[in-house]
C-alpha positions in Angstrom: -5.2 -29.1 -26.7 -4.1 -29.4 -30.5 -4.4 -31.2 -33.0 -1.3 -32.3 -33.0 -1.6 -33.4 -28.8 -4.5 -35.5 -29.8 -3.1 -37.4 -32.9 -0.2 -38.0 -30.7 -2.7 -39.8 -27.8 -4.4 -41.7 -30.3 -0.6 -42.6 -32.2 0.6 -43.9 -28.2 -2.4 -45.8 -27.2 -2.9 -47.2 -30.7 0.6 -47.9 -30.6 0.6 -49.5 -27.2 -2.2 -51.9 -27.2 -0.6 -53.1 -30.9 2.9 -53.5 -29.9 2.0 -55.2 -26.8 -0.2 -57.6 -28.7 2.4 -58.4 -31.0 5.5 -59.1 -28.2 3.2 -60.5 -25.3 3.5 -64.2 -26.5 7.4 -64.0 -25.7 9.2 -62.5 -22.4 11.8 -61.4 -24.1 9.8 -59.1 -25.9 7.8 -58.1 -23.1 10.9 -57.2 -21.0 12.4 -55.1 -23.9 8.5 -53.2 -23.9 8.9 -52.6 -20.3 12.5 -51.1 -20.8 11.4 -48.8 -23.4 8.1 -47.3 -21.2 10.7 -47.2 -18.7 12.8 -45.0 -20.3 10.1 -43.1 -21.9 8.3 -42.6 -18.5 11.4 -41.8 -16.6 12.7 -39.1 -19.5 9.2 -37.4 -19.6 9.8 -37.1 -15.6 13.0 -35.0 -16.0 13.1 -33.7 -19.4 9.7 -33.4 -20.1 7.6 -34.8 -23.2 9.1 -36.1 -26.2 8.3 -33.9 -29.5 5.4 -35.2 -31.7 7.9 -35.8 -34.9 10.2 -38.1 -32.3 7.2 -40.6 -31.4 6.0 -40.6 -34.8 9.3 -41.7 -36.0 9.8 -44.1 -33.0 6.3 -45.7 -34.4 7.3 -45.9 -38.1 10.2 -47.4 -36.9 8.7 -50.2 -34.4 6.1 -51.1 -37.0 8.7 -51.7 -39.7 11.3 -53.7 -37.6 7.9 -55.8 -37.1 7.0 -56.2 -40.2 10.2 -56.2 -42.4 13.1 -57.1 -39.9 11.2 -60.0 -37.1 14.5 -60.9 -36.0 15.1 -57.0 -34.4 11.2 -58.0 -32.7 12.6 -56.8 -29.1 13.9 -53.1 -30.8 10.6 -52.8 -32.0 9.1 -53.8 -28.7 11.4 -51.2 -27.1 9.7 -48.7 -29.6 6.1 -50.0 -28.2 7.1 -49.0 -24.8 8.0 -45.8 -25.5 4.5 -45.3 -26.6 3.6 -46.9 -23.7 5.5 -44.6 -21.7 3.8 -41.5 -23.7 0.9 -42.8 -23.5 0.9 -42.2 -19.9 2.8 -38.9 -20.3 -0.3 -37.3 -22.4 -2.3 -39.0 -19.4 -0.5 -37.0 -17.0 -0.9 -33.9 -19.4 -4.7 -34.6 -19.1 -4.9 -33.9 -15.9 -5.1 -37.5 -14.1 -2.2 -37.9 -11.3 0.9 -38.9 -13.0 1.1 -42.2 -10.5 -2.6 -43.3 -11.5 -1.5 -42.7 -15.8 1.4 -45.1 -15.0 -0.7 -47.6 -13.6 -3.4 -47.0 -16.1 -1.3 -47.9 -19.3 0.6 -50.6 -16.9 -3.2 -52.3 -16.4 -4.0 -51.9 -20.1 -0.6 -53.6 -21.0 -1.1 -56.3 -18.7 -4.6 -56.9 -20.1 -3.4 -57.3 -23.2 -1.0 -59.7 -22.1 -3.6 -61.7 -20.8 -6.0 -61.3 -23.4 -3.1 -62.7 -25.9 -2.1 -65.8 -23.9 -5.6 -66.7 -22.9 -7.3 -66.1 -26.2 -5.3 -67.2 -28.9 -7.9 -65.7 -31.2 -8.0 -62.8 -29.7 -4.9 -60.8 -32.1 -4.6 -63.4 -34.7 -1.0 -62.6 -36.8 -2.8 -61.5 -39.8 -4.6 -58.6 -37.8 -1.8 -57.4 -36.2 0.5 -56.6 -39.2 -2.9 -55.1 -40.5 -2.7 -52.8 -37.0 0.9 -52.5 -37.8 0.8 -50.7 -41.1 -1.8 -48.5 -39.6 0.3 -47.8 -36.8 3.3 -46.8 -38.8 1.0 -44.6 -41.2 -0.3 -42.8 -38.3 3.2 -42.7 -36.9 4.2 -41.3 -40.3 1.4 -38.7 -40.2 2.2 -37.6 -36.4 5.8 -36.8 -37.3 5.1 -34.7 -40.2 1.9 -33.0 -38.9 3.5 -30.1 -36.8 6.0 -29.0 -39.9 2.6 -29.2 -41.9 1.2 -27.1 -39.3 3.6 -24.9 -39.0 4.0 -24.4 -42.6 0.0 -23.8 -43.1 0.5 -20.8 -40.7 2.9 -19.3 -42.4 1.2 -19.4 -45.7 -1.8 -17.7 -43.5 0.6 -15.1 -42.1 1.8 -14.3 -45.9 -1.6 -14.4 -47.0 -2.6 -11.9 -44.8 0.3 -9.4 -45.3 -0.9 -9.4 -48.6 -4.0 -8.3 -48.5 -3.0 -4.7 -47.3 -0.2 -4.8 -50.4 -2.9 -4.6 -52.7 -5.4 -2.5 -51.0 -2.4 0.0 -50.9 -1.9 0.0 -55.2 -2.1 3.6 -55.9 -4.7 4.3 -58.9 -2.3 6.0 -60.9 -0.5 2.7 -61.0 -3.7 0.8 -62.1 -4.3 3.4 -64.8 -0.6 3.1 -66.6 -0.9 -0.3 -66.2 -4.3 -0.4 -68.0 -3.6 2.0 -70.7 -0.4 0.4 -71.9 -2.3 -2.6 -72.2 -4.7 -1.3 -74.1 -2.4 0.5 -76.6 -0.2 -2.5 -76.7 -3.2 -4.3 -78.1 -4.2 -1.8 -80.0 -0.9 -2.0 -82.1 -0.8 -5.2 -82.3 -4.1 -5.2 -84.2 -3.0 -2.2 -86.5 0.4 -3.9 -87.3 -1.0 -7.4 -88.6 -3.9 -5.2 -91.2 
C-alpha cells in the first residue's frame, strides 16, 4: 500500500460520509448519489479502479458545485457517489469480499441518511461547507500527489546518477581548474597595485 492508496481511502470515505450529509435531506439528491456509486462501482468492476488524480478532481469538483453553484446540488451529489463507489473499491482492494464493501459503504450511507433526518443537529449547514472545503483540499491534494510523487523520484534518480559524475572528476581536471583560479586572482591583485 502507498501513500497515495491511503490518501485516496481517506479522500472517498471523507468524501462519502460529507456528500451524503449534505444531499440526504432531499431524494433528489440522494438518487443522483446512488447513480454516481453506481456508476463508480459498476466501472471499477469492468475497468478497474479509477486513477488517484481522477477522484481527486471528481472531489474538488463536488465540493465546489456545493459550495459555489447549489443549484447543480445533484452533480455534486453524483460526485459524492463516486466516492462512494471508491470507497468500496479500495475496500475490495483491502481484502474484504467485494459484495460485503458494497454493502459496507451502502450501510454507512444509509446511516448517514438517518442520522440527518433524525437529528437535525447532527450536520448543521455551517459544518458541512466547513467539511466541504476540507474535502475539496484533500481532493486537491490527492490529484496532484502521484505527479509529486513521481516527480520526487526522479529528482532521486538524478541525484543519484550524479554522485558517480563527480566521484569520476579526474585530478588533473581539479588541478587546472585550481591553478587558473589562483593565477586569475593573482593578476587581478597585481593589476589594481
Amino acid at each position: 500500500m502507498t501513500v497515495t492508496f491511503y490518501a485516496l481511502w481517506l479522500l472517498s470515505v471523507l468524501g462519502m460520509v460529507v456528500f451524503v450529509a449534505s444531499a440526504a435531506r432531499r431524494a433528489r439528491e440522494l438518487a443522483y448519489m446512488a447513480i454516481g456509486w453506481a456508476a463508480a462501482v459498476g466501472w471499477t468492476a469492468t475497468v478497474g479502479p479509477l486513477v488517484p488524480e481522477l477522484v481527486g478532481s471528481i472531489a474538488v469538483g463536488g465540493a465546489l458545485l456545493y459550495l459555489f453553484r447549489p443549484r447543480y446540488a445533484r452533480a455534486a451529489a453524483a460526485c459524492g457517489g463516486v466516492l462512494a463507489g471508491v470507497a468500496a473499491t479500495l475496500l475490495g482492494l483491502m481484502g474484504a469480499p467485494r459484495a460485503g464493501s458494497i454493502v459496507a459503504t451502502a450501510l454507512v450511507v444509509a446511516g448517514v441518511v438517518w442520522l440527518v433526518r433524525r437529528r437535525p443537529a447532527f450536520a448543521p449547514e455551517v459544518v458541512r461547507e466547513e467539511a466541504l472545503l476540507v474535502i475539496g483540499a484533500l481532493g486537491l491534494g490527492v490529484a496532484m500527489l502521484p505527479r509529486v510523487l513521481d516527480g520526487w523520484q526522479a529528482a532521486v534518480n538524478l541525484g543519484a546518477q550524479a554522485e558517480p559524475a563527480r566521484a569520476m572528476v579526474p585530478a588533473w581536471t581539479v588541478i587546472v581548474l585550481a591553478t587558473s583560479s589562483v593565477l586569475g586572482g593573482a593578476y587581478s591583485l597585481w593589476s589594481r597595485r
